[in-house]
N, C-alpha and C positions, 0 to 999 in steps of 0.2 A: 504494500500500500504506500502508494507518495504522501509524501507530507502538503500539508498547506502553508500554499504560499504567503507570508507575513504584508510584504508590498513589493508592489513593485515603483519606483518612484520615477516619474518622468516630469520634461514641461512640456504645456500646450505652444499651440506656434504664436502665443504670444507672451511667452517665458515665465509662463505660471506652471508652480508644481501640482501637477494631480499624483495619484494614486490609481494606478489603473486597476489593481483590486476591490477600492474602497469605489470608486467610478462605475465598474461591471461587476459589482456585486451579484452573486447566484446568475452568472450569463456564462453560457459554453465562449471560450475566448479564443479563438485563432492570431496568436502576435506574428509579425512577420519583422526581424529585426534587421534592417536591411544601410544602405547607404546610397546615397544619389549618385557614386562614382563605382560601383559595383553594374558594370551591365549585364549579370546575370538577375540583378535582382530589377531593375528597370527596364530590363526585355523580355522579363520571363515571370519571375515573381510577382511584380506588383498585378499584372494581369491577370495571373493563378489566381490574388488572392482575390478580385475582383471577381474571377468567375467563382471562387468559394463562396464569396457575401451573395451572390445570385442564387446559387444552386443549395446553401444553407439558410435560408433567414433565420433559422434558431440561433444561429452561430452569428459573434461579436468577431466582423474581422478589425483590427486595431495595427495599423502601421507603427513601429519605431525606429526613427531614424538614427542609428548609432554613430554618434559625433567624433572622429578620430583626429590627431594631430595634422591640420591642414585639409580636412576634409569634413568640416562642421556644414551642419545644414542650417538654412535662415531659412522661414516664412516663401520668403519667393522663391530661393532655390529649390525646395521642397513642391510646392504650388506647379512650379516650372515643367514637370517633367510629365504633366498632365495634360492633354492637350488641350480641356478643356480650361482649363488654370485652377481647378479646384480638386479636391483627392474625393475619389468615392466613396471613404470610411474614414475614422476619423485620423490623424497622424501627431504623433507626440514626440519631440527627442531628448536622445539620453544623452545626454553632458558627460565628458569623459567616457562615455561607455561602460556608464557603471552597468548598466542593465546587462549586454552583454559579456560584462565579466561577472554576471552572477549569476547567468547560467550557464554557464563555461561553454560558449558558443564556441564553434568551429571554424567560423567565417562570416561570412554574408552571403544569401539569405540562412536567417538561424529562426525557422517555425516552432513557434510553443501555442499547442494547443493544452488548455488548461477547463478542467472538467466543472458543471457548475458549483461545486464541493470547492474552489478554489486550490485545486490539485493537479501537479505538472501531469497529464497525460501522457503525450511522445516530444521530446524533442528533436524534431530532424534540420540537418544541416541542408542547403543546395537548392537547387532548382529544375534540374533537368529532370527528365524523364523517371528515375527510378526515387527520386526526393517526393517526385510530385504522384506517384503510385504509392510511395508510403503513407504520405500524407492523406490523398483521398481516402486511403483506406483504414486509417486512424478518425477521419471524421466517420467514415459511414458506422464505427463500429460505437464512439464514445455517442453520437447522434441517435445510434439504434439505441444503445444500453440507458440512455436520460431519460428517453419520450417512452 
């Protein structure tokens, strides 16, 4: 059994701290911990997670943009990569990266689906084809076992 997760801390894009535990309280959470300089996660991921919020509406999908030395996201670089200029779910970033050093991510994209128990379900790394078959098939089952 996982433990529950205590917070998770991020800011909104306009440099307010949420709590994205205390925010999606009792919600199935799909995070996608990514970076605007990552184009596996801006060719591949961000659209994944787009077609997850489609094909899940139970499921909370929640972007985090992980801030690294020289490669921090702002408001409009984050906006930017949209073509419409706004994100289709909501997007929060982690300052130094703490979020992704405290789930000891493996890169960018790093998916944490979290159960509405506020419990890590799977963490997977990536984007391509076999990241994105673990993952569908981690939502259809934490999706089947809720409802």
């Amino acid at each position: 059994m996982n433990s529950i997760i205590p917070s998770i801390p991020v800011l909104d894009l306009d440099g307010l701290a949420v709590d994205l535990m205390a925010a999606y309280k009792n919600k199935i959470l799909l995070l996608i911990i990514y970076n605007n300089d990552c184009l596996g996660c801006t060719g591949r991921a961000i659209p994944l997670a787009y077609e997850f919020q489609q094909q899940y509406p139970s499921v909370q999908v929640v972007g985090i943009h992980a801030n690294f030395v020289n490669r921090e996201g702002t408001k409009a670089n984050i906006k930017s990569i949209f073509t419409s200029g706004e994100s289709p779910f909501p997007i929060y970033i982690d300052e130094h990266h703490k979020v992704f050093d405290q789930f000891n991510s493996e890169g960018t994209p790093q998916w944490l689906l979290i159960s509405e128990q506020g419990e890590l379900f799977r963490s997977i790394f990536g984007s391509q084809e076999n990241a994105q078959n673990r993952l569908f098939y981690a939502l259809e089952s934490l999706v089947k076992h809720d409802n």
